[in-house]
C-alpha angles and dihedrals in degrees: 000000000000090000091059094058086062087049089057098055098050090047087055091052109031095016096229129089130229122222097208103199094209098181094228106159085215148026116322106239101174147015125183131170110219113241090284098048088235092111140055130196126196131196120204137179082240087079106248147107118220123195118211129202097227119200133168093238097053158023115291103263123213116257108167145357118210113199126184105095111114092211149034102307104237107191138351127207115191098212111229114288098242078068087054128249099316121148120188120212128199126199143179090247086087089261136118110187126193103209119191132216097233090172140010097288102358116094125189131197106264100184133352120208112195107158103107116102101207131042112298100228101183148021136183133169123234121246118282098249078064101067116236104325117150101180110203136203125214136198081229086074090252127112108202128208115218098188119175097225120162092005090305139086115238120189126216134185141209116187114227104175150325095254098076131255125252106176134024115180123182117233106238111261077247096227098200092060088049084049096049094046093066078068108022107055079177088072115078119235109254111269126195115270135164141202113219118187129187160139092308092074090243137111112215108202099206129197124193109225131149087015100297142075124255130175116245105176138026123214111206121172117089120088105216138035121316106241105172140013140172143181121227120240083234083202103193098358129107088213136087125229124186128184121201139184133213146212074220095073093251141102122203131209113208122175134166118231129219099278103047133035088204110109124238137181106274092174141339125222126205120200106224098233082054077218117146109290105223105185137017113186118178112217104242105272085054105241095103126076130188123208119195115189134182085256079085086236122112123218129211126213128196124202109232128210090260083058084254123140118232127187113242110171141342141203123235132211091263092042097251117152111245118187 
C-alpha cells in the first residue's frame, strides 16, 4: 500500500508509473525516502529491511538487506542526515533496532532496544532542532524515548493506557515560531510534543515539560482503532494540523487556530468503501495528504483556499490512476 503512494507521485510528476519488483518474500509493510529522496527502505513480514539507490532516470536498485529482526518489520524511520546515515526498525518481535550505515553499503546494529513487552508497532524521530531523539509505541500502552545523550542511547518510558498504541508522530519544532520569538518575547520557544493513537479510539497530544511527558489534550471522535496518525509539517504557519485514520473507514483533520493551541475537527473524510484506513502520510509542505486503505488504493487530497480537503486522484490495485 505504502509503495503505491510512491507510484502516485511519480505518475503526477513523469506520468508514467513504475512497477519496483523489491524481492521481499512477504507483505510490504513500510517505505520510506531518506531526507534527500535518493534512498528508499522497505519493511517486510519476511523479516528484513532492504535499502534502494533511488534516481530520477531509473528503477530504485538494491543496495543493501539488514537482517536481525525475529518477526514481520513493521515501520522504518531514516533519522535526519546531519546525525549521519541511521535508520531505526521496529518489529513485532518487541524490538526496535538503530542501525547505522559504518561504510558506503554496509550497515551495523547501533543500538537495540528491546524493553518493550509487547510489538512495537511504530517509530518516528523527532525533529532536528531536538537532538537525536526516535520516540516508539508499543501494543504494551507505553511509548518509549530512546535519546543519544553523552555518546549513548538511554530509553525512557510513559505509560498511556492499557489498550495498546499504533501510531506515535512528533509535532514539527515549528521554526517560524522559534524565528519570531528573537523578536516577539510574547511567543513561547517550541517545546517537544507528541501525538499517540491507539486501540482506545483516542489521540493523546503529549508535551514534555518539567522532564517528563504529560498529556495536554485528548482527541475523541473516531469509533474504532486508531490505526494512523501524522503531524503536518505546518511550514510558515503558526498553526497545527493532524490527520488521523481510522479501523472505523475516516480520516480526520484536526488543527488548532491563532488564538488557541486545543485542537478541534477542521473536516472529516469518509472513504467511500467505508472500509479500515491503514496509513495517512502528509507531502512535505504539508498540502498534500496521502490516504492509504485496506482496499489496497491510495487516495490524494489536496487543501483548497477555503482550508478544505478535495480529492484529486487516487491508485488502484492494479496501479492504475483513477481522478
Amino acid at each position: 500500500q505504502i509503495i503505491k503512494f510512491l507510484l502516485i507521485v511519480i505518475i503526477i510528476m513523469t506520468s508514467n508509473s513504475i512497477q519496483i519488483d523489491t524481492k521481499h518474500e512477504d507483505l510490504i509493510h513500510d517505505v520510506q525516502l531518506n531526507f534527500y529522496g535518493t534512498r528508499m527502505a522497505t519493511a517486510s513480514s519476511d523479516r528484513k529491511i532492504k535499502i534502494f539507490e533511488v534516481s530520477t532516470d531509473g528503477v530504485p536498485t538494491e543496495s543493501a538487506e539488514l537482517t536481525g529482526h525475529e518477526g514481520p518489520v513493521w515501520q522504518v524511520a531514516w533519522a535526519h542526515p546531519k546525525f549521519g546515515n541511521r535508520i531505526a526498525s521496529c518489529s513485532y518481535d518487541r524490538r526496535v533496532i538503530i542501525w547505522r550505515e559504518t561504510n558506503r553499503n554496509t550497515w551495523s546494529v547501533e543500538f537495540e532496544h528491546s524493553s518493550h513487552v509487547l510489538s512495537v508497532n511504530s517509530i518516528c524521530w523527532a525533529p532536528a532542532e531536538f537532538g537525536l531523539i526516535l520516540a516508539c509505541a508499543s501494543s504494551d500502552g507505553q511509548f518509549s524515548i530512546v535519546t543519544w545523550k553523552d555518546d549513548r542511547f538511554i530509553v525512557d518510558f510513559t505509560q498511556i493506557n492499557n489498550c495498546g498504541l499504533n501510531s506515535i508522530s512528533w509535532a514539527p519544532s515549528n521554526t517560524t515560531a522559534l524565528m519570531l520569538s528573537t523578536t516577539q518575547p510574547d511567543i513561547q520557544q517550541p517545546v517537544m510534543r507528541l501525538a499517540t493513537g491507539g486501540c482506545d479510539n483516542v489521540i493523546n497530544i503529549l508535551r514534555f515539560e518539567g522532564n517528563r511527558w504529560s498529556i495536554e489534550q485528548k482527541l475523541e471522535r473516531h469509533t474504532n482503532w486508531i490505526r494512523d496518525i501524522a503531524w503536518s509539517p505546518s511550514i510558515g504557519t503558526l498553526t497545527s494540523t493532524i490527520a488521523s485514520c481510522s479501523q472505523d473507514g475516516t480520516v480526520i483533520i484536526w488543527t488548532t487556530s491563532n488564538e488557541t493551541d486545543k485542537f478541534a475537527i477542521s473536516q472529516i473524510i469518509e472513504e467511500e468503501s467505508r472500509q479500515p484506513v491503514w496509513r495517512v502520510s502528509w507531502s512535505t509542505t504539508g498540502n498534500l495528504l496521502a490516504v492509504s486503505s485496506s482496499t489496497n488504493s491510495v487516495t490524494l487530497y489536496k487543501e483548497t483556499v477555503d482550508s478544505k480537503w478535495k480529492k484529486i486522484s487516487a491508485l488502484d490495485e492494479a496501479g492504475e490512476l483513477r481522478e
